[in-house]
GUVOTOR-562790 format. One line per field, with one value per residue: residue number from 1; residue in three letters; x negated, y negated, z negated of N, C-alpha, C, CB in turn. Coordinates in steps of 0.2 Angstrom, whole numbers. Glycine has a CB too. Example, Ala and Ser with C-alpha at 12.3 -4.5 7.8 and 13.67 -1.06 7.14 Angstrom:
// residues 2
nr: [1  2]
rest: [Ala  Ser]
n.u: [-66  -64]
n.v: [28  11]
n.w: [-39  -35]
ca.u: [-62  -68]
ca.v: [22  5]
ca.w: [-39  -36]
c.u: [-66  -64]
c.v: [16  0]
c.w: [-39  -39]
cb.u: [-57  -70]
cb.v: [22  3]
cb.w: [-45  -29]
***
This chain:
// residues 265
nr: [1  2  3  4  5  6  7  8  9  10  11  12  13  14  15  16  17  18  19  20  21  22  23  24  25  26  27  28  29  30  31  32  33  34  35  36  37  38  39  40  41  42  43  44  45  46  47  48  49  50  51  52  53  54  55  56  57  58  59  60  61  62  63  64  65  66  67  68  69  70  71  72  73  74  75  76  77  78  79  80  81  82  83  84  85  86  87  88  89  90  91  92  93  94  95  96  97  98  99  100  101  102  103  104  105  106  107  108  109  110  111  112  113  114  115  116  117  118  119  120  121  122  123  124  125  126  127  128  129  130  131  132  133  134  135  136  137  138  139  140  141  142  143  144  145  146  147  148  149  150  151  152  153  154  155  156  157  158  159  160  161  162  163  164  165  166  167  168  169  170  171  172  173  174  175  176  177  178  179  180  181  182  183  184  185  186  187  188  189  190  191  192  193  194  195  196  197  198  199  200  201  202  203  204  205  206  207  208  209  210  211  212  213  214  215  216  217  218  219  220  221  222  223  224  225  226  227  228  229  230  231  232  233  234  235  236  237  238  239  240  241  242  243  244  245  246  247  248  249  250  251  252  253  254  255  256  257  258  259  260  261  262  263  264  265]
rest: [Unk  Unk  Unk  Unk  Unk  Unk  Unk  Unk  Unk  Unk  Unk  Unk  Unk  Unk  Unk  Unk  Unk  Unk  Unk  Unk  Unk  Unk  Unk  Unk  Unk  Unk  Unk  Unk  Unk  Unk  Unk  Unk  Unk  Unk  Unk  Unk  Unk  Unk  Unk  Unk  Unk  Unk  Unk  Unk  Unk  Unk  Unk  Unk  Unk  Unk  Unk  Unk  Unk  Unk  Unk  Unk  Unk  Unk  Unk  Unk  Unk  Unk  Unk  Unk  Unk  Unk  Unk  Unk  Unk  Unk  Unk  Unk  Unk  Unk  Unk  Unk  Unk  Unk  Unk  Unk  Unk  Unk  Unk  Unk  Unk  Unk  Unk  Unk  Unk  Unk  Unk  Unk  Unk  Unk  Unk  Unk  Unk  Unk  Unk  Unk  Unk  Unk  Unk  Unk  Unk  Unk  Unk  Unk  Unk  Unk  Unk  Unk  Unk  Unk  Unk  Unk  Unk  Unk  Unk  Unk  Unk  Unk  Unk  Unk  Unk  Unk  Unk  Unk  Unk  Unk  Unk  Unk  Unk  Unk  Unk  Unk  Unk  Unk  Unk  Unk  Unk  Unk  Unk  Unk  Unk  Unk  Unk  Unk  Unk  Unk  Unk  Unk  Unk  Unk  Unk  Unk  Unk  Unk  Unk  Unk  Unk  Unk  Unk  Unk  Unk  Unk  Unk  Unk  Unk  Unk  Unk  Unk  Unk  Unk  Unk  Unk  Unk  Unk  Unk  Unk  Unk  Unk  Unk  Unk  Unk  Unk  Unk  Unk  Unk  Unk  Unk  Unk  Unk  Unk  Unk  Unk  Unk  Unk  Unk  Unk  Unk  Unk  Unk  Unk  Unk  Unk  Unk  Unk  Unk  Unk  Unk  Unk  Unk  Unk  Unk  Unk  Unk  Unk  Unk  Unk  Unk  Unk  Unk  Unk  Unk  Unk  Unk  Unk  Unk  Unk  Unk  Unk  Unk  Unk  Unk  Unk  Unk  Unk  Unk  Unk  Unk  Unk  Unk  Unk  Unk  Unk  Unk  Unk  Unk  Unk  Unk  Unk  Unk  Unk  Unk  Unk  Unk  Unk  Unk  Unk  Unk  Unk  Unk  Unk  Unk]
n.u: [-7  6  20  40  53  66  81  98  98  104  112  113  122  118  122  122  131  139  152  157  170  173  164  160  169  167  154  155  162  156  145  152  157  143  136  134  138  143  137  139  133  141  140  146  158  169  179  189  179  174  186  188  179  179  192  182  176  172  159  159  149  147  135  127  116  101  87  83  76  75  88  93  83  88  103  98  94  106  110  114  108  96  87  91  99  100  109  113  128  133  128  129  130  124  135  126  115  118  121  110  106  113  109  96  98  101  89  74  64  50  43  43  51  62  61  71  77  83  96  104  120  125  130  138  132  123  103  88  78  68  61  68  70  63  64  60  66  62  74  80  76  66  73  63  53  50  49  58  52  48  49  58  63  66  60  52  49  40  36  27  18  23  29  43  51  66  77  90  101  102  116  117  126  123  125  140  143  133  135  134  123  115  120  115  100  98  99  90  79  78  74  63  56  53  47  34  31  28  17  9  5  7  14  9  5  4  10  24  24  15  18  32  33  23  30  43  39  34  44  50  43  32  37  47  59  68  74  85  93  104  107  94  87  92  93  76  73  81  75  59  66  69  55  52  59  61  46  49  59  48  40  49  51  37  40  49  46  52  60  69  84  91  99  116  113]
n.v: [-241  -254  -246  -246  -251  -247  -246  -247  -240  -252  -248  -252  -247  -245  -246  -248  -250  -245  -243  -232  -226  -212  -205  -213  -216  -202  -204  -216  -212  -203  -208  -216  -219  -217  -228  -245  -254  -257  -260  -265  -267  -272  -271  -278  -271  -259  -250  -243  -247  -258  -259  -248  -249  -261  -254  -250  -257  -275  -282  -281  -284  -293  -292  -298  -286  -282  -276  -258  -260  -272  -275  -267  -272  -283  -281  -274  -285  -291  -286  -286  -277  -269  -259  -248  -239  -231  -226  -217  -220  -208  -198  -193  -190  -175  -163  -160  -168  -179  -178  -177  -189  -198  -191  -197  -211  -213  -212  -220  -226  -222  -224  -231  -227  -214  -200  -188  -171  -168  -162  -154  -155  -144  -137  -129  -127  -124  -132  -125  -124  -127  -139  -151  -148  -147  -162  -174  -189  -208  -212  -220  -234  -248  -262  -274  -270  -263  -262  -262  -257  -258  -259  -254  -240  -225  -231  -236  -235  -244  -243  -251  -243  -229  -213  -201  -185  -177  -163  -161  -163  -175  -173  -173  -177  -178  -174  -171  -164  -154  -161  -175  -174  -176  -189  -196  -194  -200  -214  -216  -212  -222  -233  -229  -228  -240  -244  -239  -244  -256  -256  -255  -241  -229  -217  -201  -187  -174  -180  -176  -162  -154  -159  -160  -146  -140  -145  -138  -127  -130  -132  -121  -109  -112  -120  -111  -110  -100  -94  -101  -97  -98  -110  -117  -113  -123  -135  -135  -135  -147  -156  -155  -159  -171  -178  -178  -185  -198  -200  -201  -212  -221  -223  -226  -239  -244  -245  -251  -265  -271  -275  -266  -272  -276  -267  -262  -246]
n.w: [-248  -244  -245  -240  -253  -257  -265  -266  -248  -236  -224  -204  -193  -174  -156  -140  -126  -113  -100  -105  -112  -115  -121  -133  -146  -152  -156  -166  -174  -180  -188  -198  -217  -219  -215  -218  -209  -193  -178  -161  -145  -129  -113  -103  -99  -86  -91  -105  -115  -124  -131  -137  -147  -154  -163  -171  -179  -182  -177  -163  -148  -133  -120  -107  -97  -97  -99  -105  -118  -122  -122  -133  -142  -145  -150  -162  -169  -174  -183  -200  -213  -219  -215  -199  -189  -176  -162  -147  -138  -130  -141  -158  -176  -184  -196  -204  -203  -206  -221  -225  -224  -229  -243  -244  -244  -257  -267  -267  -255  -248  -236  -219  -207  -202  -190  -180  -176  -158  -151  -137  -131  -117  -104  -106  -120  -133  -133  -133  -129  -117  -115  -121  -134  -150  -147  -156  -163  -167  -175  -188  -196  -206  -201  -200  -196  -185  -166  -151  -135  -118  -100  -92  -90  -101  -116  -128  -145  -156  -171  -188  -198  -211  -205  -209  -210  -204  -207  -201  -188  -172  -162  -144  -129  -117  -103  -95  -82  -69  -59  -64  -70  -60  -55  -68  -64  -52  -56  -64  -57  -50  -57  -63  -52  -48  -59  -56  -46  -51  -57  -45  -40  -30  -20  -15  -3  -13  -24  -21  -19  -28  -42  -42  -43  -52  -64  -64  -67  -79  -88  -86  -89  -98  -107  -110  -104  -99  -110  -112  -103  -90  -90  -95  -82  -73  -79  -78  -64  -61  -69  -61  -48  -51  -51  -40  -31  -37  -33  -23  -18  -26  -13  -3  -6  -5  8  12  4  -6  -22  -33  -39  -56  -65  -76  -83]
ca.u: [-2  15  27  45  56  74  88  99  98  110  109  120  119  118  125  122  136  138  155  157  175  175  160  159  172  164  149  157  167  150  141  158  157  136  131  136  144  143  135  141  132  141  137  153  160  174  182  190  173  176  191  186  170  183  194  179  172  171  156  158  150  145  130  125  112  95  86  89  73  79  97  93  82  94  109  95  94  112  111  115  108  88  89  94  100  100  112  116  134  134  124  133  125  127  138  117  109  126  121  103  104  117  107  89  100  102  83  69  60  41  41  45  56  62  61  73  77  88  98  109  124  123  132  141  129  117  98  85  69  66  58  75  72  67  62  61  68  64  81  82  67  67  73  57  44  50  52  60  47  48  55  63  67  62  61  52  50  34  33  23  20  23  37  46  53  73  77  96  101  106  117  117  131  123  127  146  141  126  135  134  117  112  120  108  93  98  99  83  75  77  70  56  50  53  42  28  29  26  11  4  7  8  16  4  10  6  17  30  22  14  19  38  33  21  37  48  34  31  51  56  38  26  44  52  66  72  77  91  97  106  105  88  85  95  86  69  74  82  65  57  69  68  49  51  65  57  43  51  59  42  38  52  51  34  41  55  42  56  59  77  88  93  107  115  112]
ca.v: [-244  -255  -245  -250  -248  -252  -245  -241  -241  -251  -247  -254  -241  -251  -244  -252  -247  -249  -237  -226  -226  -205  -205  -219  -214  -197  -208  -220  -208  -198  -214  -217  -215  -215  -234  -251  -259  -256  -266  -261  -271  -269  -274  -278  -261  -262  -247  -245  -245  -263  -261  -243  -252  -265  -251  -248  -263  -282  -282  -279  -291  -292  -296  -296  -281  -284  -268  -253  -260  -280  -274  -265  -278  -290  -278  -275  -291  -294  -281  -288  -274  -270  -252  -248  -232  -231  -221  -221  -220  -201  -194  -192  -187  -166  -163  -159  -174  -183  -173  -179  -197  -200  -190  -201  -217  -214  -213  -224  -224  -223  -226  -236  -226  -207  -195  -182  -168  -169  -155  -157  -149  -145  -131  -123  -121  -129  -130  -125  -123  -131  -147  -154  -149  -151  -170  -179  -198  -211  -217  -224  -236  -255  -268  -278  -264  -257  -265  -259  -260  -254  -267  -249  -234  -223  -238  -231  -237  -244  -246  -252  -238  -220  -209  -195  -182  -175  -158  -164  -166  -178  -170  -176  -173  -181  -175  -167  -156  -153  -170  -181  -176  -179  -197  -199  -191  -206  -219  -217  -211  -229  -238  -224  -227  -250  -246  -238  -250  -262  -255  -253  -234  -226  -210  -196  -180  -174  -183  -174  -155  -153  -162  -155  -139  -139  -147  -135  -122  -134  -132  -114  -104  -114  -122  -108  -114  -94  -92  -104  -92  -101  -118  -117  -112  -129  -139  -135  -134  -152  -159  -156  -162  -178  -180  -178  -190  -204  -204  -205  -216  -226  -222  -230  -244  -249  -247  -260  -271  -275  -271  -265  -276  -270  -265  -256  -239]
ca.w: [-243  -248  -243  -242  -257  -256  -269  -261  -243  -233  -215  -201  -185  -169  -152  -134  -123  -106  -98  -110  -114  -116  -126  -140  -150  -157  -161  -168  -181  -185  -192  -202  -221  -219  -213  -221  -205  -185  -172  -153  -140  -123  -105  -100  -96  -83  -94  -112  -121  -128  -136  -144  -152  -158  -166  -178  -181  -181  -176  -158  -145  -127  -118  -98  -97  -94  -98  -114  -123  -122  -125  -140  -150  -148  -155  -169  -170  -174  -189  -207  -216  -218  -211  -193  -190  -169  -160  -138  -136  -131  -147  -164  -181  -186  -201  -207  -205  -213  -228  -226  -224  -239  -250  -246  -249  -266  -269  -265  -248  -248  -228  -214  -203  -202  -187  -182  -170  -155  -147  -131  -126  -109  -96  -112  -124  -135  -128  -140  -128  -111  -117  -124  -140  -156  -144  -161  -162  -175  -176  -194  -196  -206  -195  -199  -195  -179  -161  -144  -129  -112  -97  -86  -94  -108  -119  -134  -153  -158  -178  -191  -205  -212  -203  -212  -205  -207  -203  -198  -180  -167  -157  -140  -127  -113  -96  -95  -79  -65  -54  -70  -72  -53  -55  -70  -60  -47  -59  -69  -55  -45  -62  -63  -46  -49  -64  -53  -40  -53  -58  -39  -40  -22  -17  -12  -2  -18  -29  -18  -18  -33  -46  -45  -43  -60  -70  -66  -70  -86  -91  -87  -93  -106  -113  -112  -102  -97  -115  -114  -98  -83  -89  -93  -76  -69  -82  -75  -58  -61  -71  -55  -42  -53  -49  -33  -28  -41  -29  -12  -19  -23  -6  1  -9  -3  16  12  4  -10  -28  -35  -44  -63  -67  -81  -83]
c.u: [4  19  32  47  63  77  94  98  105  107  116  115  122  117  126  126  136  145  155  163  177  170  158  161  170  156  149  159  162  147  147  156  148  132  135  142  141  142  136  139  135  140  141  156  167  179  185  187  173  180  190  182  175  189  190  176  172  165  153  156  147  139  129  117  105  90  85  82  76  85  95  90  87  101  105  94  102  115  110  111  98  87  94  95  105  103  111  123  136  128  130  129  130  128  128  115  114  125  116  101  107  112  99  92  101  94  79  66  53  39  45  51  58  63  66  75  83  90  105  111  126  126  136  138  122  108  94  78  69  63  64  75  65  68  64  60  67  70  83  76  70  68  67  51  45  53  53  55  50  52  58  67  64  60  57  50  44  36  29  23  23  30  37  49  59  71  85  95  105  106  119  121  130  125  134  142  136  128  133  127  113  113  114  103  94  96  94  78  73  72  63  53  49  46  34  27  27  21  5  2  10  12  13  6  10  11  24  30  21  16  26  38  27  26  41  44  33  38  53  50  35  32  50  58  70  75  82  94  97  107  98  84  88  92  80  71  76  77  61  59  69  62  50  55  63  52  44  54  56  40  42  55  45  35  44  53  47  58  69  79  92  96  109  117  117]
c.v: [-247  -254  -248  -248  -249  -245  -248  -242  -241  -252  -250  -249  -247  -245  -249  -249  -250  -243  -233  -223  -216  -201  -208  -215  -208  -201  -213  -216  -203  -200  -218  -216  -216  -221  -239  -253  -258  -260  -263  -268  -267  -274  -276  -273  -264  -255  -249  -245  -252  -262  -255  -246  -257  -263  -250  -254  -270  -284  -278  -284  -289  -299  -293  -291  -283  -277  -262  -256  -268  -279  -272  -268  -282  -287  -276  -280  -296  -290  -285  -283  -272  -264  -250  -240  -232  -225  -222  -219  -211  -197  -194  -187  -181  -168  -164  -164  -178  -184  -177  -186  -201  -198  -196  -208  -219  -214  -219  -220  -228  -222  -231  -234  -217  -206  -191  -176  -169  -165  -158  -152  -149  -139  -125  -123  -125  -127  -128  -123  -128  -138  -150  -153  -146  -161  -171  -184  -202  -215  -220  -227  -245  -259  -271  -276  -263  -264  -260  -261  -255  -259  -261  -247  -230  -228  -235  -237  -238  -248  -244  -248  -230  -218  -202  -192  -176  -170  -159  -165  -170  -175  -173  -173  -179  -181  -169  -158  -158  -161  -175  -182  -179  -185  -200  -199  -199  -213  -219  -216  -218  -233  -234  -227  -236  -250  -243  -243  -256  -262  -254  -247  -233  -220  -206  -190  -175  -170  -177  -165  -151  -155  -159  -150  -137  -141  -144  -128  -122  -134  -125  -108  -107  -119  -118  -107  -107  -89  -96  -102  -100  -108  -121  -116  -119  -134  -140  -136  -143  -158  -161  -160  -172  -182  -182  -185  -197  -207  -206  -211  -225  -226  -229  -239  -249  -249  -253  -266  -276  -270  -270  -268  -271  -270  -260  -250  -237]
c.w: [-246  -246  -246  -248  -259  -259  -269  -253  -241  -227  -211  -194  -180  -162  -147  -130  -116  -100  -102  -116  -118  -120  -133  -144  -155  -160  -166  -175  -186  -191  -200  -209  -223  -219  -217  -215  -200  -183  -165  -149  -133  -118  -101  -95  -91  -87  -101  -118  -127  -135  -141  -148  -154  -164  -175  -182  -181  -178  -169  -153  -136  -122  -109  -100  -92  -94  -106  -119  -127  -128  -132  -147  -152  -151  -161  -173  -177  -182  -197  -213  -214  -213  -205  -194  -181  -164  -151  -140  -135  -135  -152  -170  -183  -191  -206  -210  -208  -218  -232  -228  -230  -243  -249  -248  -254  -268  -266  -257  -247  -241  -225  -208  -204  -195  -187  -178  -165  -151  -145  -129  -120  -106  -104  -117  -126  -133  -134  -136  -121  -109  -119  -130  -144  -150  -151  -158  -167  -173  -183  -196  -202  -201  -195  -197  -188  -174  -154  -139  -124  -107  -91  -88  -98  -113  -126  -139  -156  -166  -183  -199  -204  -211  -206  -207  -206  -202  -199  -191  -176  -163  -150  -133  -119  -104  -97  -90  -74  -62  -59  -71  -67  -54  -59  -68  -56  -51  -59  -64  -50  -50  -63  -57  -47  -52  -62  -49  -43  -55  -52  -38  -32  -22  -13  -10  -9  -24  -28  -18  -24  -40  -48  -47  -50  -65  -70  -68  -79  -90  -93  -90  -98  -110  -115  -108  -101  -104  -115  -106  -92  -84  -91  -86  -71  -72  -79  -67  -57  -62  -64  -49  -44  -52  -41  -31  -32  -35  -21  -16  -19  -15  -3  0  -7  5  16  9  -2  -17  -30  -40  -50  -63  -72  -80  -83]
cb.u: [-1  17  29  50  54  76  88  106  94  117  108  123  126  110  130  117  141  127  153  150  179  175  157  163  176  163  145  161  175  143  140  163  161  134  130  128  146  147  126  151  125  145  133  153  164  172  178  194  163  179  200  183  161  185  194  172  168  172  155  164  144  152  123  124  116  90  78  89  66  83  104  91  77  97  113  88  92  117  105  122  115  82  90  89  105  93  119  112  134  135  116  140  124  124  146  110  104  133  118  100  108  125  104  84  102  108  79  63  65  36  43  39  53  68  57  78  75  88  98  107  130  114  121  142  127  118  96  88  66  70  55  82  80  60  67  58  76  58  88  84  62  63  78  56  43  57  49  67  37  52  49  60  70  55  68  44  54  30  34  22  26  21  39  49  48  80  76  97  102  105  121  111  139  118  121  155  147  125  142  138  113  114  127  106  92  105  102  83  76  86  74  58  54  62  45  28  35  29  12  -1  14  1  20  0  6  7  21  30  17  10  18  43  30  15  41  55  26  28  55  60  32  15  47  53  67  68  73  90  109  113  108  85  87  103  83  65  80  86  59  57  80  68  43  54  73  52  38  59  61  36  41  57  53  27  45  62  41  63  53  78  93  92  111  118  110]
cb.v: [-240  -261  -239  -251  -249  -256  -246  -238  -236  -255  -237  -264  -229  -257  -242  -253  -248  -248  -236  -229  -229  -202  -205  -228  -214  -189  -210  -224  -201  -198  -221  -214  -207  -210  -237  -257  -268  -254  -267  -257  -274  -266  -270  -284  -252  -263  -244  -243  -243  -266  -261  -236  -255  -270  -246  -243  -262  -286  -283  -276  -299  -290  -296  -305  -274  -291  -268  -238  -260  -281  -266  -258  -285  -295  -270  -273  -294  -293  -275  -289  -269  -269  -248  -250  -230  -231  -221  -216  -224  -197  -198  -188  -194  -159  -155  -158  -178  -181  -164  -178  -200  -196  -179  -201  -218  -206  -207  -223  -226  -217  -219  -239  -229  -203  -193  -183  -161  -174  -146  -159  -147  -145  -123  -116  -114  -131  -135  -119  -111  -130  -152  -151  -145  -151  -174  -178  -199  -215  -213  -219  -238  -258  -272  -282  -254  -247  -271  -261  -258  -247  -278  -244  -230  -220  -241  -224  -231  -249  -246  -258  -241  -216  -207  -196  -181  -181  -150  -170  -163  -183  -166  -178  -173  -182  -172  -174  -152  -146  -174  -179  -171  -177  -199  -199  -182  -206  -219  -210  -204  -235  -239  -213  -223  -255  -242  -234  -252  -266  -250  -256  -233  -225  -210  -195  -174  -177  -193  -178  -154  -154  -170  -154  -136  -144  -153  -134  -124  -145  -134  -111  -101  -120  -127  -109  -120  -89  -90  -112  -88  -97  -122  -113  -104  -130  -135  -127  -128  -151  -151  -151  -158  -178  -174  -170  -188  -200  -201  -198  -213  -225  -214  -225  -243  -248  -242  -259  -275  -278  -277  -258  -281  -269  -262  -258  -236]
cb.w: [-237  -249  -245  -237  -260  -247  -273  -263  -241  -236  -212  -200  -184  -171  -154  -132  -126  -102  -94  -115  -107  -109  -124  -140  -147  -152  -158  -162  -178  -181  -185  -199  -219  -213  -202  -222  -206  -182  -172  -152  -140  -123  -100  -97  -107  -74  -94  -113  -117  -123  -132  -142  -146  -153  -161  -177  -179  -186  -181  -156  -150  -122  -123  -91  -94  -98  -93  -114  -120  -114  -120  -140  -148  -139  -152  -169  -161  -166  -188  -208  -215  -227  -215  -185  -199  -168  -164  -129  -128  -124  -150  -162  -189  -187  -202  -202  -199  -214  -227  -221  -218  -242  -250  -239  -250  -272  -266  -271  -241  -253  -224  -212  -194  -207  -188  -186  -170  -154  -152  -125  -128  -108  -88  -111  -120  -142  -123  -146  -126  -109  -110  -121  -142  -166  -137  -166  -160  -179  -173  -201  -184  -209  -196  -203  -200  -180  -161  -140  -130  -114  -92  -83  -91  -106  -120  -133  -157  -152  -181  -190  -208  -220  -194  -217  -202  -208  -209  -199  -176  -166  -160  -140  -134  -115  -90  -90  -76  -58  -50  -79  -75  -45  -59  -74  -55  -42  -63  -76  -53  -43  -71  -62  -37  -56  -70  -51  -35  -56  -63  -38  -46  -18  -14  -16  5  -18  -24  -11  -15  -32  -45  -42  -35  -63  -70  -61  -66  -84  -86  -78  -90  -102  -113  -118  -94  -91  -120  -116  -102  -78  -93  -97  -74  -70  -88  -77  -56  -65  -74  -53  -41  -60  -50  -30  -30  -49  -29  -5  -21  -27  -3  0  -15  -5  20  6  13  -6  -35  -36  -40  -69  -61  -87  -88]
***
């Protein structure tokens, strides 16, 4: 197989933003020192996430938000450098993988993307079992191997070739506290349920009985979730409440007979 080979590896990290005035900045200073040059697409934030992403970079631009697979080709797209190195807004590279990524630069790379684990602080305390972690991400990949798919959410990373795989972490600092995380449960759970309805997905009593009540089963015992104490128990309890409200919501979406306009995340 012709793996890549590139001496040395320049990367540009690439950052889609959308509101995020209270979070950018620590990801923005992680990457610092580690990437060639910074790409920050935003969605026109009505906040001060603009101007912070213009703090680091020249290469700050804005685009109207279609949806996170879209958005993020097109900020991949806008990358001068062969290697992406893919961040969200609230993640930031551990002092670890910092370590990691400089050291594989100076070598050769006999692959097409690296992998790496990602651990969320969450109610005080970082998570280490309840399905949240290791979650590996390939977030360093060639720009010309890897592309964004997905037209909801979950958007995942389809490329072509051998992934490696860094012990380093992306630490991910994604919900402040329980309301932050209900807002996103509401969010993701409107595009979750759009993205069923477009597949002619129905809502079955079910959907609504069963299905939560195996995920928070599926969180807090066979992932462990009661070894990360009383946020593992909100975790799981959350997981669930997420199913559930995803399908009423398809429910309620085939009463209304209408599909929900996007909007950024």
């Amino acid at each position: 197989m012709n793996y890549a080979k590139i001496v040395p590896m320049d990367i540009s990290a690439v950052i889609i933003t959308y509101n995020e005035e209270k979070r950018l900045e620590p990801a923005l200073k992680s990457v610092e020192g580690v990437v060639s040059e910074i790409i920050v697409v935003d969605s026109y934030s009505s906040d001060e996430t603009a101007k912070i992403a213009k703090k680091y970079t020249k290469k700050a631009f804005q685009r109207k938000w279609t949806n996170f697979a879209d958005q993020k080709n097109y900020a991949n797209s806008l990358a001068s450098c062969r290697w992406i190195l893919s961040l969200d807004a609230d993640e930031r590279l551990s002092p670890e993988l910092q370590e990691e990524i400089l050291q594989i630069k100076e070598g050769e790379s006999g692959c097409y993307g690296f992998s790496m684990p990602r651990q969320v602080f969450y109610l005080g305390k970082w998570i280490r079992h309840s399905g949240w972690y290791p979650d590996r991400k390939i977030r360093l990949f060639l720009k010309d191997k890897a592309r964004w798919e997905g037209e909801y959410v979950h958007e995942k990373l389809v490329i072509e070739g051998n992934i490696q795989r860094l012990k380093g972490s992306i630490h991910h600092f994604t919900y402040r506290d329980i309301s932050e995380h209900l807002d996103r449960i509401n969010t993701f759970s409107e595009l979750g349920a759009q993205q069923l309805y477009a597949k002619n997905k129905k809502c079955r009593w079910y959907h609504l009985v069963f299905l939560p009540f195996s995920r928070f089963v599926k969180s807090f015992f066979l992932k462990a979730g009661f070894l990360d104490g009383y946020a593992g128990l909100i975790i799981s309890v959350l997981h669930g409440y997420a199913i559930f409200i995803r399908y009423a919501k398809l429910n309620e979406i085939w009463k209304k007979g209408e599909r929900i306009e996007p909007f950024p995340y």
